[in-house]
C-alpha positions as CSV (number, residue, x, y, z in Angstrom):
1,X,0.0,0.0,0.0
2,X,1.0,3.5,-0.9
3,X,1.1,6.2,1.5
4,X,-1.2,7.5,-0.6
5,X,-3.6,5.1,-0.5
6,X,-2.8,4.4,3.3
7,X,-4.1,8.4,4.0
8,X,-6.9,7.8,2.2
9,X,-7.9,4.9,4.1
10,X,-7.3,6.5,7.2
11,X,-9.2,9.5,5.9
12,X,-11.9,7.2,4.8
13,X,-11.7,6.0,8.3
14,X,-12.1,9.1,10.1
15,X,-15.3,9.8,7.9
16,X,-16.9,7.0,8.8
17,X,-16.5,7.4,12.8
18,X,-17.0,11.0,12.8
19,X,-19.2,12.0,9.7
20,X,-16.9,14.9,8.9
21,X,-16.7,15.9,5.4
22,X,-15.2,19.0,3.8
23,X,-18.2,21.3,3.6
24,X,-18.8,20.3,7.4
25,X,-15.4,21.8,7.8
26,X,-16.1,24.7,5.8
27,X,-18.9,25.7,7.7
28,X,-17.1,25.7,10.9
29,X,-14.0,27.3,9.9
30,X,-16.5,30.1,8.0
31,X,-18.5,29.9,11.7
32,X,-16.1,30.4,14.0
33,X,-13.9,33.4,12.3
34,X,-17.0,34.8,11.7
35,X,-17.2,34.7,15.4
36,X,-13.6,35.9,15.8
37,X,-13.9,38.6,13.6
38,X,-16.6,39.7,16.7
39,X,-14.6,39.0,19.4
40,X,-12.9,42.2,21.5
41,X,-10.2,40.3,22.4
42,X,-9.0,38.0,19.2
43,X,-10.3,40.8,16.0
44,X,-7.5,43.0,16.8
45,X,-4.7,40.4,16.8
46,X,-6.6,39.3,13.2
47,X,-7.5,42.5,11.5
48,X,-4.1,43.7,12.4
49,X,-2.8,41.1,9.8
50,X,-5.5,40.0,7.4
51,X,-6.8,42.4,4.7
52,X,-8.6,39.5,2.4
53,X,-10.8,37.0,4.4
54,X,-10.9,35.2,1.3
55,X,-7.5,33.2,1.1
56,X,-7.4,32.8,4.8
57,X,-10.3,31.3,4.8
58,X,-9.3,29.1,2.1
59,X,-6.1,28.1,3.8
60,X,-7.8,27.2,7.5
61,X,-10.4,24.9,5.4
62,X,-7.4,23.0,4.2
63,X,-5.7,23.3,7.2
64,X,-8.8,21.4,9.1
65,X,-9.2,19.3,6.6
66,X,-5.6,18.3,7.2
67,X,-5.8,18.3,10.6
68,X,-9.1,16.4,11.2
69,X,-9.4,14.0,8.1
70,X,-5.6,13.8,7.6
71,X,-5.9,14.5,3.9
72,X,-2.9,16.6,3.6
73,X,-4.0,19.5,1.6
74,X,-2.2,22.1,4.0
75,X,0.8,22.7,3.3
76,X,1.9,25.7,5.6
77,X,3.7,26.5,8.8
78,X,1.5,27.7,11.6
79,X,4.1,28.0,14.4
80,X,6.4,30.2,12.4
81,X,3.6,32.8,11.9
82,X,2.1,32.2,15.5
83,X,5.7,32.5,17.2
84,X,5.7,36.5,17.0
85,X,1.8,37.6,17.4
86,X,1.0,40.2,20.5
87,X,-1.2,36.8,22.3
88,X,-0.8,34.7,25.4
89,X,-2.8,31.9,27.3
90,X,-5.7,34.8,27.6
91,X,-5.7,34.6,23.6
92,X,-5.1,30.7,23.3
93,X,-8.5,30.3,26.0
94,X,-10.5,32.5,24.3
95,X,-10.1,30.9,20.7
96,X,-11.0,27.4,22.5
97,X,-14.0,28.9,24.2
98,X,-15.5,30.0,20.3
99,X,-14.1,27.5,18.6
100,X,-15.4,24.9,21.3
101,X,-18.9,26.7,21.0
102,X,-19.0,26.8,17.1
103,X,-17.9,23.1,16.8
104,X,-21.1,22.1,19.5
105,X,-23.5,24.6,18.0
106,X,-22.7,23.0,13.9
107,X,-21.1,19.8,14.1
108,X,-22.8,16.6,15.7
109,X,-21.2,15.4,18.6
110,X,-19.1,12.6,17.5
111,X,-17.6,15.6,15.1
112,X,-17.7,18.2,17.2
113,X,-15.4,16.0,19.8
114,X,-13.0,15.1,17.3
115,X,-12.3,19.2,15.9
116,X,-12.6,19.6,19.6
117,X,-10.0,17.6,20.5
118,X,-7.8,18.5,18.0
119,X,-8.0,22.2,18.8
120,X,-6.9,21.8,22.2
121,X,-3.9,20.5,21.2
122,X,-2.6,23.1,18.5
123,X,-4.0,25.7,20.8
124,X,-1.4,23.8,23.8
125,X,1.5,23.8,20.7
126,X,1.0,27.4,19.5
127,X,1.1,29.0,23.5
128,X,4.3,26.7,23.5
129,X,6.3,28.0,20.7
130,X,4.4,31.7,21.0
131,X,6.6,31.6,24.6
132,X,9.1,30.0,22.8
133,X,9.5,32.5,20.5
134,X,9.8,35.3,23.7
135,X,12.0,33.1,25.4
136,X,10.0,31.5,27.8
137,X,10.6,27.8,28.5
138,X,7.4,26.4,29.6
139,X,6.9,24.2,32.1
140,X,5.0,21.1,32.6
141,X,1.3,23.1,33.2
142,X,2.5,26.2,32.9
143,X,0.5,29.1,30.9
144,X,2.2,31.5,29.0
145,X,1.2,35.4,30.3
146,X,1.9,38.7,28.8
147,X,1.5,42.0,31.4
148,X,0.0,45.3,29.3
149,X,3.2,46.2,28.7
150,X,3.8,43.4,26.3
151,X,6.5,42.2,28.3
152,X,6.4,38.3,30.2
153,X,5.2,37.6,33.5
């Protein structure tokens, strides 16, 4: 078996346990940075960086799609464009707590738990290299905090 023909089983795997398909994915991404776009706390950080919705959109529907049906259509390198953004554990909580919300309120559960799932993990990656990328070590259950002035607590 080829690797690509093993992703696609596993893909085809995923489908079947979870129901997820691409235009389930697309309507949550679409949700949920609808609801970011909203939010007081995350549209800054996004606005400050995003002029066309369009393409970013685009690329988080392949990202998902990579991320929960293993397909491999992103191609990209979150961490390195994470690493240097103004956010902490305040940010990384808040995009769980929509994200979380949006997955409940469109997916069924089965789905909804697997997104779920895999969102708390990149959120507990990104806060790791985002301190990383300050100089912060992290410890074993330790949150990465920002004071006002920008610099670490």
């Amino acid at each position: 078996m080829t690797g690509a023909e093993r992703r696609e089983q596993i893909t085809a795997q995923i489908v079947e346990r979870t129901g997820i398909t691409e235009a389930m994915i697309e309507r949550l991404v679409h949700g949920f940075y609808a609801k970011v776009r909203r939010d007081p706390m995350l549209a800054p950080v996004f606005d400050a960086r995003i002029r066309d919705w369009g393409p970013h959109l685009e690329q988080m529907c392949a990202f998902w799609s990579s991320v929960a049906l293993m397909t491999g259509r992103y191609h990209g390198t979150p961490m390195v464009k994470h690493m240097k953004l103004p956010i902490d554990a305040a940010h990384f909580d808040r995009w769980l707590q929509l994200f979380e919300a949006t997955a409940a309120e469109l997916c069924p559960s089965v789905a909804a738990e697997h997104f779920i799932d895999r969102a708390r993990r990149i959120a507990a990656s990104l806060e790791m290299g985002v301190a990383s990328g300050q100089g912060v070590m992290l410890g074993v259950g330790e949150r990465y905090r920002r004071n006002e002035a920008g610099a670490v607590q």
